[in-house]
N, C-alpha and C positions, 0 to 999 in steps of 0.2 A: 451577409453571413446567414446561413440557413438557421429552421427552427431544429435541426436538429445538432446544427455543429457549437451553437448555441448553448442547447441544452448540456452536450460533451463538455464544452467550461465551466458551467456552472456546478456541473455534476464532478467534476474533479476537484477543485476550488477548497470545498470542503476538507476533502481526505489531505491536502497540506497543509490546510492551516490545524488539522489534529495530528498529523505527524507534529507539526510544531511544539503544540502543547505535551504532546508525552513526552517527550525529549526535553523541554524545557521543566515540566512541573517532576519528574519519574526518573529523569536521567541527569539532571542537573547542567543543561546543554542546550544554548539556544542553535536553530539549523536553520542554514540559509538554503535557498530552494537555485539551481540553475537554470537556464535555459530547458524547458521540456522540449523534446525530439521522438521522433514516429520511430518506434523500435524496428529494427529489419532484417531479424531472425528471431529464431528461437532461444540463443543463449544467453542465458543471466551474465550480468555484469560482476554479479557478485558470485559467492562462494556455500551460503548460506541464504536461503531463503522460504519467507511465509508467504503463502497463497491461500486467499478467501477467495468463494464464491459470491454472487451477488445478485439477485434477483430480487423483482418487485414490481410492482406497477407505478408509475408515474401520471398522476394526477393532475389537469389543466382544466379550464375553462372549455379546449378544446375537446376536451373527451381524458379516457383511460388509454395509455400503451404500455404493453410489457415489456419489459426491460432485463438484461441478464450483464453480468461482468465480473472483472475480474479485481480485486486489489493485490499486489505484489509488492512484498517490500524485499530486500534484496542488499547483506552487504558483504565486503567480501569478508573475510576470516580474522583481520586482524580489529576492525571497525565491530564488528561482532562481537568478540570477545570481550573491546572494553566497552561497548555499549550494555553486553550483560553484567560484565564487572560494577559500571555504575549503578543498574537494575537494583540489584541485588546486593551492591554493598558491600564487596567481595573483589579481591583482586584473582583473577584471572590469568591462568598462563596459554592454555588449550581449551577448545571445545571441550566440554567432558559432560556426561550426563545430567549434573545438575544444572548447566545452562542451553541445554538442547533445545527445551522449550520455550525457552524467554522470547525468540524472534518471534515464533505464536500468540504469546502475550501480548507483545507491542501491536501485531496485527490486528489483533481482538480487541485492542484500548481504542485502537486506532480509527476501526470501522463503529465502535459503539460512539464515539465522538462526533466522527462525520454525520453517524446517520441522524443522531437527533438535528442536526442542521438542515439535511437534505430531507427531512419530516417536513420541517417548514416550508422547504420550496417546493410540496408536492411528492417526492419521493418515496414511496412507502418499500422498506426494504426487509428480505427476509436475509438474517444472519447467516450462514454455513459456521464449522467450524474450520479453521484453519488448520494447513496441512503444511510440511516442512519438505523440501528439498537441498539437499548438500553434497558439494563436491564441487573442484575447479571446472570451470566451464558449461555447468549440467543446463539442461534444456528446460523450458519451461511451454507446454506445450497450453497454449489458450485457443480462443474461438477460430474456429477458420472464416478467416478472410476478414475478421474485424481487427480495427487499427487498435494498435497498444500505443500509449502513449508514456513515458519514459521520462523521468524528471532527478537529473540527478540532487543528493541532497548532499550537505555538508555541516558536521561538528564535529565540538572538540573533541571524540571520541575517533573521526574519523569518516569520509566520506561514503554514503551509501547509495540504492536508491527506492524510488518510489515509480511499480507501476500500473498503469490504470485504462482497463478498456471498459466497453459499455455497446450496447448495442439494442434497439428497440424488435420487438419482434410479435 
């Protein structure tokens, strides 16, 4: 295995096991993780989705390299709803303004999580805020020509997913 495809595991690694924890300690919902696969388009899976940006340098023995990506979480409509429903405490029938932003929240709990981990393995990462996308099928347009990797999740709320490119540059 390369040092860099390496690095791609270890650097994803994190961002599941804090999907984890918000879903477990925020949602009341442990999530099992499936099989990750190499996305091969641009359209979401889901219906609903948060995208953070990612950038930082990565820190080794070997030296400094910069590093840029993406987090995406992604679920469809109905997994949504009660995901915010649990959020917030609140039952839920439709998307409506007061849970617009809750998938941004998860994103933002999600990447503050990881990142104190990926602190420790070197990663030093600058935040973006996160941005929402919605509607059946909608696209999500990331880096050209870097691999997205795609994992889907599952709770009691309902299946969603998580996903994660990365690229040195």
């Amino acid at each position: 295995m390369s040092d860099f495809n390496k690095r791609y595991i270890d650097f994803c690694k994190p961002f599941i096991d804090a999907i984890k924890e918000v879903y477990s300690t925020m949602l009341s919902s442990e999530v099992t993780a499936s099989d990750p696969q190499i996305k091969k388009d641009a359209t979401s899976k889901g219906d609903y989705s948060a995208i953070m940006g990612i950038n930082g340098v990565f820190k080794s023995d070997d030296g400094e390299k910069n590093f840029k990506g993406n987090l995406i979480l992604s679920w469809p409509e109905e997994t949504y709803i009660k995901s915010a429903s649990a959020m917030l405490m609140e039952e839920y029938k439709e998307v409506t303004d007061e849970i617009a932003d809750v998938g941004m929240e998860i994103c933002n709990i999600t990447m503050g999580n990881a990142k104190k981990v990926l602190c420790e393995k070197g990663y030093f990462i600058e935040m973006s805020t996160p941005t929402s996308v919605s509607g059946p099928k909608h696209k999500i347009s990331v880096l050209e020509g870097v691999t997205t990797i795609v994992t889907p999740l599952k709770s009691s709320h309902g299946e969603f997913y998580i996903e994660l490119n990365y690229e040195d540059y």
